[in-house]
C-alpha positions, 0 to 999 in steps of 0.5 A, spaced: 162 234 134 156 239 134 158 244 139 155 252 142 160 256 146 158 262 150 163 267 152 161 272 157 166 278 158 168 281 165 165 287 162 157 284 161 159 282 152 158 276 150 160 272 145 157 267 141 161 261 138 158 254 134 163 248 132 162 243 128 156 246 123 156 246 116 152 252 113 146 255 116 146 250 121 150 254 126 145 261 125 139 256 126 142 253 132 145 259 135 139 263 135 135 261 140 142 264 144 142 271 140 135 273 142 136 272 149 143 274 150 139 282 146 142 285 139 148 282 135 153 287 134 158 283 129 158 276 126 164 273 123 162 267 118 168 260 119 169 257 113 165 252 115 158 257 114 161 256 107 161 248 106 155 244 103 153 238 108 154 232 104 147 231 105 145 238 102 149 236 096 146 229 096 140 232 094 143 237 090 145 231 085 140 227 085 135 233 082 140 235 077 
C-alpha cells in the first residue's frame, strides 16, 4: 500500500516520509508536500527509490 507520512516536530521541522513507491514514483507524489511545507534541507533515498517497477522493466524488455 502506497502511503505519505508527514511528521512535524514540537520545533515547527517537518519530515516527509513515502511508503510503498518504486523510483521516482515517491518525489512525484510527495512533491506537492515539499512545496507547501517551504526548502528541503536533506533527502534520504530507501531502497526502494532504487528498484525498477515491474511495469518500467516491462517496457524495457519488450523494446529491447
Amino acid at each position: 500500500m502506497k502511503t505519505i507520512v508527514v511528521l512535524v516536530a514540537a520545533d515547527g521541522t517537518s519530515r516527509v516520509e513515502t511508503h510503498g513507491f518504486v523510483g521516482d514514483e515517491c518525489r512525484i507524489a510527495s512533491r506537492f508536500l515539499e512545496k507547501a511545507l517551504g526548502r528541503t534541507t536533506s533527502e534520504e533515498l530507501t531502497a526502494e527509490f532504487h528498484q525498477v517497477s515491474t511495469q518500467e522493466n516491462a517496457h524495457l524488455y519488450q523494446g529491447e
